[in-house]
N, C-alpha and C positions, 0 to 999 in steps of 0.2 A: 504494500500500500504506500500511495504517496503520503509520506507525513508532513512535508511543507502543504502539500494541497487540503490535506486533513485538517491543519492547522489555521487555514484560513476559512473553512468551510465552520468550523468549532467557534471561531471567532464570531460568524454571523450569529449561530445557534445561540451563544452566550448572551449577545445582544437583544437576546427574543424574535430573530427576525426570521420566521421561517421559508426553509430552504427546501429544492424538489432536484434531482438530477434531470436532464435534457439532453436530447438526441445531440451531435456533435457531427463537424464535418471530414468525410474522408474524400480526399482526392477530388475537393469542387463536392463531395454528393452526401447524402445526407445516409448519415451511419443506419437508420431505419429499412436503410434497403429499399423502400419505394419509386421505382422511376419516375413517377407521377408526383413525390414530395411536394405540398406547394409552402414548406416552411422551414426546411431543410438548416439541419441543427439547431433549430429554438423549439422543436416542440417535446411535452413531458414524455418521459419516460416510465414512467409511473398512471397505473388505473386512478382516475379521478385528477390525472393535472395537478394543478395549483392549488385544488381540496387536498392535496396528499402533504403539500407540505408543513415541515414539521420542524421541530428545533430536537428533536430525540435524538440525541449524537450516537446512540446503539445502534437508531433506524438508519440515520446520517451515514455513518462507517459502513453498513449493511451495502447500501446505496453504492457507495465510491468503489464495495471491493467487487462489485458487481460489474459498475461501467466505469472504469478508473480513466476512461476518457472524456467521459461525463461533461459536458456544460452545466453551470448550475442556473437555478430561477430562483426567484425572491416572491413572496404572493405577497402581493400591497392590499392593503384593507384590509379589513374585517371580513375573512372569512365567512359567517352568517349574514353578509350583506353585499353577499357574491364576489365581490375582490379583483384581481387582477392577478397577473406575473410578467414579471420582466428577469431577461436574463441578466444574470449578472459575471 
């Protein structure tokens, strides 16, 4: 596992700010495999998007040792008042 990458992804969590891994680009194409991708490396990786994200550095690590190429997102708002994400 990357621990510099851990170490900033831990940083956000700490802050309260929750966090979702994201598809990432390989060679121009979006790691998803879709040829049809119309959002190629920004979109979740995770069931439920930007409801999935979480500050739970367990879920977090789970997350990274999964797709250690990972892009990450950030969900802005209030979750129960449907929110947003951007990557970060």
């Amino acid at each position: 596992m990357d621990n510099n990458k851990f170490s900033k992804l831990r940083f956000y969590a700490n802050k309260g700010w929750p966090i979702f891994p994201v598809t990432w680009l390989i060679n121009g194409k979006c790691s998803c495999g879709r040829s049809d991708c119309n959002s190629p490396g920004k979109h979740p990786l995770v069931d439920g998007g930007f409801y999935s994200a979480t500050t739970d550095l367990d879920q977090i690590r789970g997350w990274q040792e999964k797709w250690p190429a990972a892009n990450w997102g950030m969900r802005t708002g209030d979750k129960k008042d449907g929110g947003a994400g951007i990557v970060v």
